[in-house]
N, C-alpha and C positions, 0 to 999 in steps of 0.2 A: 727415379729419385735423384736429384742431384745433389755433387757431393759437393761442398763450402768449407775452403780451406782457413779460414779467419784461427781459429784455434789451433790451429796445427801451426800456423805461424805466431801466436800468444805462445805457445808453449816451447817456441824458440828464443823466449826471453832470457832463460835460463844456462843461454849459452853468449849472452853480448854482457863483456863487463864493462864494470865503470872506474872512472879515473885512471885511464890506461898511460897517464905518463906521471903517477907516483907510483912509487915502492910501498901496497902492501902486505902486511903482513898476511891477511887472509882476500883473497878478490872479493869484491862486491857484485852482484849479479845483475840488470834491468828488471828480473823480474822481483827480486830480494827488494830492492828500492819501490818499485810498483806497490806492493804489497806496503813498506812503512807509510808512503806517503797515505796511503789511500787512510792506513788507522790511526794514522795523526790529525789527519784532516777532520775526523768524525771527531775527536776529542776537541779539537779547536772549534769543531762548530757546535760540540753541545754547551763548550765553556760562553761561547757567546748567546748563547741561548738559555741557558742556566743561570749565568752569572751575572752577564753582558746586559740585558733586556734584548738583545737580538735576537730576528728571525729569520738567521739562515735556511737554504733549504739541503737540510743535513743529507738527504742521498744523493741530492749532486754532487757535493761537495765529495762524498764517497767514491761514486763513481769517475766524478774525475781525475782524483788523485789516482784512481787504481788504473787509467787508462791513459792518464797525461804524456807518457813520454811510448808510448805505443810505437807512433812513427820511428822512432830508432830502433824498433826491429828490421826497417829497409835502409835503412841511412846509417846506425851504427851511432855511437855515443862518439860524438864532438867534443874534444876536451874543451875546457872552460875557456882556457888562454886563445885560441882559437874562435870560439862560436862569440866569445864577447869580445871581442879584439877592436873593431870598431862598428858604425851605424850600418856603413853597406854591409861588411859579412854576416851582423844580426841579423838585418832584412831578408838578404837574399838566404839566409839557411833557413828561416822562419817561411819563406817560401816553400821551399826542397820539403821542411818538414809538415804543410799542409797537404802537398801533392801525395807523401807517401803515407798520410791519412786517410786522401779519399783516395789511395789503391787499397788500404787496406780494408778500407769498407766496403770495399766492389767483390771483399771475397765472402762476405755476408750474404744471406737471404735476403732478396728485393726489401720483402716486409720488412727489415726489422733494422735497415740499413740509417735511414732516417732517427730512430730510436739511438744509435752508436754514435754518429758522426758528430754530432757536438762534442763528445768526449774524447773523439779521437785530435780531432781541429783546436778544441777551444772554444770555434765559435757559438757564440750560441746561449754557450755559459756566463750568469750571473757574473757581473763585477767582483760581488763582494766575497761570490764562491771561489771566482778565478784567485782572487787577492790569497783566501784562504789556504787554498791548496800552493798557491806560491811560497807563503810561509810554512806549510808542511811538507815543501820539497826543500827548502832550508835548514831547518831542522831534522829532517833527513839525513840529509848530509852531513849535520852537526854533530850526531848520533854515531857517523860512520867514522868521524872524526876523533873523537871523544876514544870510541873502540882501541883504534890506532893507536892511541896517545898511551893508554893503558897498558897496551906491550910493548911499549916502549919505542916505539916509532915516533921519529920526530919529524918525519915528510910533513905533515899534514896539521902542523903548524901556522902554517902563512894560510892554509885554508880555511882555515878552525876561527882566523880574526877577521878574515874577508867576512865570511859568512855570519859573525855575532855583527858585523859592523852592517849588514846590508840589512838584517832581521829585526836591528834595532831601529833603524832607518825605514822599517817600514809600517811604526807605530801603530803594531796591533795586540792590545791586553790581552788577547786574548793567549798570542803568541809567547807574550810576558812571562804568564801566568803558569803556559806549559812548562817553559825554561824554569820556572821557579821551581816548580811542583816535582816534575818528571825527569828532566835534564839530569840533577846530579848523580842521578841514582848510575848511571852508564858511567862513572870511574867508581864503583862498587865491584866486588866478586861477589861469587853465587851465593861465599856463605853470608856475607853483608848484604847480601838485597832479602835475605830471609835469616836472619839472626839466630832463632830458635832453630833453624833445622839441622846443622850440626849437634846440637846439642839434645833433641828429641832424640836420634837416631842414636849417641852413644847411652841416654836413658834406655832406648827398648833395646839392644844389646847388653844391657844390665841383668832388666829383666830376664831375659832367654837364659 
């Protein structure tokens, strides 16, 4: 039986951070970021689905949020000032980062290789999926942002108005509509995001 390393390198995600030339307060993880993008995306595609009359196809949109930035398990996370700095270095790292997609699909089963590699590339994927999951790797980020700003970290400021400015620039209600709904709740604490449950817990220490 042979043995197929593609997970064993997925579960190296949890050691490559992000934003490695701010100060913050807690690291953020590749695979911490994997995981929000992928559950923002499924909320941005049921809102246009739900709300929208759109008919995204919500488990791609899932799946490629949860696999989008894969390839920086061999490449390493690019800070921003760098990977967007001009057209050549976008291009050519948007290379670098297709090549160490399909190595990492080469550590897959033959079968199931073809099934991955759109989400590991991109290609392949829906416009209007790609579009989506671009707006819930923004908001990702916004989210990381927001955190920071809360303890009082003021690094990630200049990142916090890049990122409403490129989100708003990419006029999607749907994206809006999260930022309305969902967004503020991240400069809340634990006992503001649920009101009552302070207040439960010194009622049943009454009781007792």
């Amino acid at each position: 039986m042979a043995v197929h390393s593609f997970y064993a390198f997925w579960s190296r995600m949890k050691y490559i951070t992000r934003w490695s030339l701010m100060r913050n307060t807690r690291p953020e993880t590749l695979g911490e970021h994997a995981g929000d993008v992928a559950a923002i995306a499924y909320c941005l595609a049921l809102i246009r689905q739900k709300r929208l009359g759109g008919s995204p196809d919500v488990t791609q949109a899932v799946l490629f949020g949860l696999f989008h930035d894969c390839s920086e398990i061999l490449t390493g996370d690019l800070p921003t000032p760098v990977k967007y700095h001009d057209k050549a270095i976008r291009g050519s790292y948007r290379e670098v980062e297709r090549q160490a997609a399909r190595r990492l699909a080469a550590t897959l089963p033959e079968d199931l290789r073809e099934d991955f590699l759109p989400y590991l590339t991109g290609d392949g994927v829906e416009a209007q999926t790609a579009k989506l999951v671009k707006a819930a790797d923004k908001i990702a980020a916004l989210c990381k942002c927001a955190e920071e700003e809360r303890c009082g970290n003021r690094e990630f400021e200049g990142a916090r108005a890049a990122l409403e400015k490129a989100l708003k620039e990419m006029h999607l209600p749907e994206a809006e509509i999260f930022m309305e709904e969902f967004f503020p709740a991240f400069a809340l604490t634990l006992d503001e995001l649920e009101p009552d449950l302070s207040g439960k817990k010194e009622d049943e220490s009454r009781d007792r």
